[in-house]
VOVOMAR-428170 format. One record per residue: x, y, z of N, C-alpha, C, O, CB in turn. Coordinates in steps of 0.1 Angstrom, whole numbers, plus 5000, padded with zeros to 4 digits. Each point is the difference from the previous one (the first is absolute). Last residue first. Glycine has a CB too. Layout:
N
XYZXYZXYZXYZXYZ
...
! end
This chain:
315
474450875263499350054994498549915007498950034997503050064981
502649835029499550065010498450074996499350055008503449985000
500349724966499549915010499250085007498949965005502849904996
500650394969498749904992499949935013498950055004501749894968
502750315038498850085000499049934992498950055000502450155004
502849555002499250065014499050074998499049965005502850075007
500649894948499849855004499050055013498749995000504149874992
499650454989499150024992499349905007498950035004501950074975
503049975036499250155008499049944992499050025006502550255000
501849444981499949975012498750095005499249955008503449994993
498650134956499249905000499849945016499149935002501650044972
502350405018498750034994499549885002499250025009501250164976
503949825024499150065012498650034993499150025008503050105005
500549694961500049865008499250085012499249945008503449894984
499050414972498949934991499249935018498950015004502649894963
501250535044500249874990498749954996498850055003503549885008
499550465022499650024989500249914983500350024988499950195030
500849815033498549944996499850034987499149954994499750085027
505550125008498950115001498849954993499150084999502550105002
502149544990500450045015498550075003499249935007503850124991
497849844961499349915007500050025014499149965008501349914977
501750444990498249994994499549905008498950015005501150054969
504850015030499150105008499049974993499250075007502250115002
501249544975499849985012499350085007499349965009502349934989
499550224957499249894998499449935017498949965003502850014970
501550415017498650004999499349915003499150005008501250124978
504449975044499849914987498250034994499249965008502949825005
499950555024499949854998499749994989499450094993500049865026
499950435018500649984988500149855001499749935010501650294988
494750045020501050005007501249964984499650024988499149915043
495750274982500849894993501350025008500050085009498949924967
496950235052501050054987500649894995500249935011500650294999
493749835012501749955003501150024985499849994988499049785031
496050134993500450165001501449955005500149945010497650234997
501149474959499050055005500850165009500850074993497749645008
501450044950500649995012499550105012499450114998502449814987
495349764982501150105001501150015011500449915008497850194981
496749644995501450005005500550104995499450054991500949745012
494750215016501350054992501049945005500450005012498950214983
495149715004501049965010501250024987500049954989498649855033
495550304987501249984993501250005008500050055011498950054971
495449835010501249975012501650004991500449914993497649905024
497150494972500949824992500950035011500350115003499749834965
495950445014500949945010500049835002499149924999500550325013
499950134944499849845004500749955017500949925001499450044970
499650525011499049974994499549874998498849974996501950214995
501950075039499450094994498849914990498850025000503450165003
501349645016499650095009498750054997499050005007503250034998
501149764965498949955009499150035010498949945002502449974992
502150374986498849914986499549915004499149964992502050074990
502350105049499250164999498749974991498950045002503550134998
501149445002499150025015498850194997498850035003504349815018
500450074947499049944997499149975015498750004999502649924978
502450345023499250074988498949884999498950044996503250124989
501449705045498750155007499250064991499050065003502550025011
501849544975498949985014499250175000498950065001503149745019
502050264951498649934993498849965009498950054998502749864987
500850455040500749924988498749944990498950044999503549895017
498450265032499650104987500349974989500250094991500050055020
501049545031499450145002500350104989501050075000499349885025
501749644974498849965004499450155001499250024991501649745021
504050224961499150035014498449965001499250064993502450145008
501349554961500350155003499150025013499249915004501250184969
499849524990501250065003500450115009501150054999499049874983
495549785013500450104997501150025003500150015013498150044986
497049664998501150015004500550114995499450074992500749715011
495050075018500550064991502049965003500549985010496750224989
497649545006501050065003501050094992500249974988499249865025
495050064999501250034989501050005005499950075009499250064978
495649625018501250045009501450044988500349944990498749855034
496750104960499450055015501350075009499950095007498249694994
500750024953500449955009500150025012500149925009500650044977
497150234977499749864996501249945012500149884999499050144970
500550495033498449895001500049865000499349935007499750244980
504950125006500049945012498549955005499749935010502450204995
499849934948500549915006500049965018500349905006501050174970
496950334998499249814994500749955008499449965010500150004963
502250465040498449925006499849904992499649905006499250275002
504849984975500149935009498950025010500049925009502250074985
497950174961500649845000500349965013500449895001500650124978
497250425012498749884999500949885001499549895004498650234979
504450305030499649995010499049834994499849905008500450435003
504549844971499149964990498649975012499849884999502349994978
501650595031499749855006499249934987499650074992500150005037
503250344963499149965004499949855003500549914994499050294997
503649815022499150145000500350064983501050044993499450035039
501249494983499650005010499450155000499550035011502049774999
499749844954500350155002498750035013498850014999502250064970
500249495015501650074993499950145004501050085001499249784975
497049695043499750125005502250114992501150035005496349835028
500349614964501150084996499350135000499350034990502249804995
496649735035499450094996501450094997500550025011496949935001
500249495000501350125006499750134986499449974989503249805023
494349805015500350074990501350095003500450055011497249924981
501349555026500250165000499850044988500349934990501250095026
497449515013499850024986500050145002499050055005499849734985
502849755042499750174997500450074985501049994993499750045033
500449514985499049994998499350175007498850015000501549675000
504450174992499649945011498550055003499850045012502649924996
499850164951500149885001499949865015500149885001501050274978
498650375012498849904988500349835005499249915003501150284969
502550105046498350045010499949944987499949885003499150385016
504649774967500049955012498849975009499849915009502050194988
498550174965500449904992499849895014499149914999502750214979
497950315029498849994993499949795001499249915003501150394978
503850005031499449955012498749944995499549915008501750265008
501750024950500349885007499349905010499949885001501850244994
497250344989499649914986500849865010499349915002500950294968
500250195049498749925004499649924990498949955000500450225015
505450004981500149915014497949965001499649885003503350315015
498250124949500349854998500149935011499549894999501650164984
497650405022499049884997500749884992499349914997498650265002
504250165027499649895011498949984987499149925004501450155028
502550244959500249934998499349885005500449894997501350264998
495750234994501650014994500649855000499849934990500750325020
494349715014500950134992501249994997500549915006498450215002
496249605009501250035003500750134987499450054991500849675022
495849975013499950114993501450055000500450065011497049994994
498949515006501550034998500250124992499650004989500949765013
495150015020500250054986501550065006500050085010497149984978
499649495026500850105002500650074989500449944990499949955027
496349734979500750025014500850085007500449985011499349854984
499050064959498650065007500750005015499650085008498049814976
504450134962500549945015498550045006499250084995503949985007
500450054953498950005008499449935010500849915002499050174982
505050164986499249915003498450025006499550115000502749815003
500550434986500549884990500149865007501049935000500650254987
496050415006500049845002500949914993500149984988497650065017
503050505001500149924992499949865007501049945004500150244981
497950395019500749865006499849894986499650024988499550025043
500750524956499049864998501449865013501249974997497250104962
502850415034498850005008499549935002499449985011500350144984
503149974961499650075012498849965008498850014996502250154993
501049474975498850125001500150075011499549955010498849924979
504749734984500150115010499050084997500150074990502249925012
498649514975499350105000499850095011499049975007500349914978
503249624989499950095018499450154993500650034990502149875027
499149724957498250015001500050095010498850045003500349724993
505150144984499050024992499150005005499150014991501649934996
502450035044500250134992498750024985499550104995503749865012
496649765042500349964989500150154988499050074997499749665012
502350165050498750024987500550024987501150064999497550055017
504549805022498749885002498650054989499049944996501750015035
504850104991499050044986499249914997500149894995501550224994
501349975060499349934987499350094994499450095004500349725003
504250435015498749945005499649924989500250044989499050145025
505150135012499649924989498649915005499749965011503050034981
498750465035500449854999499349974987498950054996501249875031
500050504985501050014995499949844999500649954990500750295018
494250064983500949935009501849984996500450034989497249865017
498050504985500349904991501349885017500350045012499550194953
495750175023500249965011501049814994499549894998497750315016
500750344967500249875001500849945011500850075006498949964972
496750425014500949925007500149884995499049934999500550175018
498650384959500249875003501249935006501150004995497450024989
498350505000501149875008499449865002498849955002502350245014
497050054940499950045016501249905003500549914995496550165012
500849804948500450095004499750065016498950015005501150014971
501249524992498950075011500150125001501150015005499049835008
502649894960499050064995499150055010499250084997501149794986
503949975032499850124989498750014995499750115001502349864992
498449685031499850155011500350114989499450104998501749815028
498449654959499050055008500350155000499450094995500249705019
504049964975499450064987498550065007499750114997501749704982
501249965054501050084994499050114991499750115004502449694996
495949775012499950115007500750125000499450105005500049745003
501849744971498850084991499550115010499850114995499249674991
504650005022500550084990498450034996499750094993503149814999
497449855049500550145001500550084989500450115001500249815019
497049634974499150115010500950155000499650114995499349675024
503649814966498950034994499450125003500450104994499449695004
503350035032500550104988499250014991500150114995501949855007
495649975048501349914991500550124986499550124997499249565007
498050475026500649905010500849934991500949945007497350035011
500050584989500149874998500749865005500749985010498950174978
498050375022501049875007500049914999499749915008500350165003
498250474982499849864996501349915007501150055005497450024969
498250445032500949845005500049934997499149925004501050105006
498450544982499449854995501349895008501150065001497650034969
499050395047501249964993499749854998499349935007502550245002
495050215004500449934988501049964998500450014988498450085004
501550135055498949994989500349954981501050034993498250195027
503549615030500250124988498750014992499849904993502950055004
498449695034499250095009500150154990499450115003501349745024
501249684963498750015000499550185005499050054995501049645010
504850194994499250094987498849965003499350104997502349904985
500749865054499550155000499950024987499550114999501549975021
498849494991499050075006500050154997499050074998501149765018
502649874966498749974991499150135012499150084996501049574991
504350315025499950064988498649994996499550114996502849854999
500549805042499050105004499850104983500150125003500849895030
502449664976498549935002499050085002498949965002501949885007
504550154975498750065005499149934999499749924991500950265004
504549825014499349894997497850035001499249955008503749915004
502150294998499650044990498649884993499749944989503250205009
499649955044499450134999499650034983499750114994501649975030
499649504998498550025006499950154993498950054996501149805031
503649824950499150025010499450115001499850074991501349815018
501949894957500150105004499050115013499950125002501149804974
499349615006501350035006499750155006500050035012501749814969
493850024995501049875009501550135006499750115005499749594972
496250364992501150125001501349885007501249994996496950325010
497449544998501049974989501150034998500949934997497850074997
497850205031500349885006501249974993501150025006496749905001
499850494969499449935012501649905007501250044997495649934988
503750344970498850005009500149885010500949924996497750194986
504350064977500749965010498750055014500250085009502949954977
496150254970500849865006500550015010500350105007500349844976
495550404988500749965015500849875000499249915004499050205007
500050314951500349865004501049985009501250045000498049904981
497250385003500950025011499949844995499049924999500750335023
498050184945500249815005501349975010501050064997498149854977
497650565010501549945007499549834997499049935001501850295025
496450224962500249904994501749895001500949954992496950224994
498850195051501250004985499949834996499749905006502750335004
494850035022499349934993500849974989499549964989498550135020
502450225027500050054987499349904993499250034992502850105010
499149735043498650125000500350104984499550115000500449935033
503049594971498949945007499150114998499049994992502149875024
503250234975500049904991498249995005499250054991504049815009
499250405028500750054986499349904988500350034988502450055026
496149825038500050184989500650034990499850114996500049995020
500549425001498350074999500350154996499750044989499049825032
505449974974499149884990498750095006499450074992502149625007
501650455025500150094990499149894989499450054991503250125016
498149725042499250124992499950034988498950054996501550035019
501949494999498450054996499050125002498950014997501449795005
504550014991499650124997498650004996499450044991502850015003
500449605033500750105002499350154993500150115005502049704997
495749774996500150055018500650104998499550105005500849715009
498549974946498850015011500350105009499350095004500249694995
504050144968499050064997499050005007499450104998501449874986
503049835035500350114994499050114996500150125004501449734992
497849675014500550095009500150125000499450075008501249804995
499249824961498750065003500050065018499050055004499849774975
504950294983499949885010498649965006499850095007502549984999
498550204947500449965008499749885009499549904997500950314998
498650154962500349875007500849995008501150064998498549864987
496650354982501050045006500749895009499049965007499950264991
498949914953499749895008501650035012501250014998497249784977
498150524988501349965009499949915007498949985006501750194996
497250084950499749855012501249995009501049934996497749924986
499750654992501149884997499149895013499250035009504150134983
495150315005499649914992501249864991500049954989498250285010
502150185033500350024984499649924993500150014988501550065014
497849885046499350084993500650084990499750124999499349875019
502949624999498649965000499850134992499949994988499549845034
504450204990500549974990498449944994499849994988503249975020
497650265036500250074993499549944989498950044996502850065015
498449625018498750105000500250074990499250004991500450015030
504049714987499249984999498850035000499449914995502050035006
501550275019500850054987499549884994500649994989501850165018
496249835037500250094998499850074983499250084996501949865027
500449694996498549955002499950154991499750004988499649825041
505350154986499149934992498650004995499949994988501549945020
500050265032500550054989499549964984499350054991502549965026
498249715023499050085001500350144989499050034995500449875032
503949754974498549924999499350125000499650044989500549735025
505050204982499050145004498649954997499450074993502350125000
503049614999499549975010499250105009500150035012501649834984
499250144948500849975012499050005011498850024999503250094992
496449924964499750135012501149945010499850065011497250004987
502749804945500649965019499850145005500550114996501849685002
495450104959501050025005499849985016499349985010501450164969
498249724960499949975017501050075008501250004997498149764998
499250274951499450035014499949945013499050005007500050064978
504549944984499150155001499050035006499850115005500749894980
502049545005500350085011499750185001500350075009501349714990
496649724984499450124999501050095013499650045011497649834979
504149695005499250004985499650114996500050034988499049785014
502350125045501849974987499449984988500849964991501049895023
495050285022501450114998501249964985500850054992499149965040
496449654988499550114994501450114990500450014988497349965036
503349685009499949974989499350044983500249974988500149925034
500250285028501949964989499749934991500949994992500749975023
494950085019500250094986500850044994500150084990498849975014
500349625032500149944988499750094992499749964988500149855017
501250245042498549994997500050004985499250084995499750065026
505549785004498749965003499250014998499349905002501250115006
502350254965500449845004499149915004499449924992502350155014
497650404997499849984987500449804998499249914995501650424998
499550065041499549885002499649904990499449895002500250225015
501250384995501349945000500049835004500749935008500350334998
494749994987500750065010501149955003500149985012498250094995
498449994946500549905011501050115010500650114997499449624984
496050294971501250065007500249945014499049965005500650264983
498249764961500449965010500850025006501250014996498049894997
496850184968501650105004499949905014498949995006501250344984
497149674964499949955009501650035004501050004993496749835001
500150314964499650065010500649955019499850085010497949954966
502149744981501050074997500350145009500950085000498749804977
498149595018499150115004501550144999500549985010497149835011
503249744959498450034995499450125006499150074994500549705005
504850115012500050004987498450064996499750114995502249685004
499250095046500850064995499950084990500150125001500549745007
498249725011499050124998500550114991499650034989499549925035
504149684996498549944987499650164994500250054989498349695028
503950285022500650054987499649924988500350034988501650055025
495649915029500550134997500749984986499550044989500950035037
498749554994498650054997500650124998499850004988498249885025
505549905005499549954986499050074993500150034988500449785019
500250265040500850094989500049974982500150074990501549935034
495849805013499850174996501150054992500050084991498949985029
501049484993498950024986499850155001499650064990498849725010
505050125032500449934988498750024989500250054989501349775025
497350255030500550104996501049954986500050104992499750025033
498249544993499050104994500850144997499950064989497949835025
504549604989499450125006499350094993500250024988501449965024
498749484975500650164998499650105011498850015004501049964970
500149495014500150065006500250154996501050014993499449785017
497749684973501550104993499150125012498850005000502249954964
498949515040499450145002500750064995501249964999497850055018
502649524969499850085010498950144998499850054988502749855018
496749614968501050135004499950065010499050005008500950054975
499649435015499250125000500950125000500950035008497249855004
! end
């Protein structure tokens, strides 16, 4: 059996950039002496006119990305998603947010994963505070398929937009010829009456694994690829919590304001359903190997079907 072929997502941003390139001639990328890491070294060395280095000036940045919005160019501004959440999230809401500029912020090196480089770069707190920016959109794919077509999304979208890319290598689990990216729309990829599995970026291959597991010890999930957590897709997951009653959600990133909370708010409101978040919970990461800090912190196939297993019994 072949192996998985693996890629990091920030690997499909940069690819997805200097793909684009060509077709959109408008499209300007600019990085915070990070060009390496967040793979627009790859952009830069096809299109070096339009990419430049703001050096180690994130909130600056953001900045001279507004600017380059209201001439009517596409900037895609990049960094750490540390960097861009935490370090210059004033200037993303007032400079970028309450104008309504046509910024695309791409964030790498998000959640748990980040591994070696620990706790202070290891954001988990990003989905929450762009959630809280009026109209800013959030997407957060999950394999290299998803993140080059979401790339091309956000250009066409007009208004800010958060991406949300990783540094660990991940299965490529959706198919380049059939895969179809719609703002907004989740995406069923199983079905199930006993629990609806709602995951994001990288934890829905892990809930594509855990699916496989629960199927085969007689729990029938559905699992649900939530690619753009604002806007939310709110009808695909009441169907899914009418016909099962119980959702869990997973997520690379803080239990508190993340994916768990945008869809707990769409239940709330309009299907109350017993819901239960993995994530990580109110606590900072530490350094370490990725692959061991995800399991370390539940964020595996084997903690999902364990949390999924109890709350069907308990049902």
């Amino acid at each position: 059996m072949a192996d998985v072929k693996k890629i990091a997502t920030r690997e499909s941003y940069g690819n997805a950039l200097a793909e684009l390139g060509d077709k959109y001639d408008n499209l300007y990328v600019l990085d915070a002496d990070l060009a390496a890491a967040t793979k627009t070294g790859i952009f830069k060395k096809k299109f070096p006119e339009r990419h430049f280095d703001c050096g180690i000036a994130e909130a600056n940045m953001m900045g001279v990305a507004a600017g380059l919005a209201a001439t009517g160019k596409i900037p895609f501004a990049s960094t750490f998603a540390m960097f861009a959440a935490g370090r210059a999230f004033e200037q993303v809401r007032n400079s970028i947010g309450y104008p309504h500029l046509n910024v695309k912020i791409g964030a790498t090196h998000a959640g748990i994963s980040v591994g070696e480089d620990g706790a202070t770069h290891q954001c988990n707190e990003d989905i929450a505070l762009m959630r809280t920016i009026p109209g800013m959109v959030i997407i957060n794919p999950a394999d290299d398929v998803e993140a080059k077509a979401a790339v091309e999304a956000a250009i066409l979208h007009e208004g800010p937009v958060y991406m949300r890319f990783g540094r660990l290598a991940v299965p490529v689990f959706n198919d380049p010829a059939t895969y179809k990216f719609e703002l907004g729309k989740g995406i069923k990829l199983a079905d199930g009456e006993d629990i609806a599995i709602i995951a994001t970026g990288l934890m829905v291959n892990e809930a594509i694994e855990a699916e496989k597991q629960l199927r085969a010890n007689g729990i029938k999930a559905t699992v649900i690829n939530i690619h753009t957590i604002k806007p939310i897709d709110e009808d695909i997951i009441v169907e899914a919590a009418k016909k099962t009653g119980l959702v869990l959600t997973v997520e690379e990133h803080s239990v508190i304001g993340g994916l768990g909370s945008a869809v707990a708010d769409v239940l709330a409101a309009k299907c109350p359903t017993k819901l239960i978040k993995i994530g990580v919970n109110d606590e900072f990461g530490h350094s370490g190997p990725a692959v061991e800090l995800l399991k370390q912190f539940g964020l595996s196939a084997d903690n999902i079907v364990k949390t999924a297993t109890e709350a069907v019994k308990a049902k």
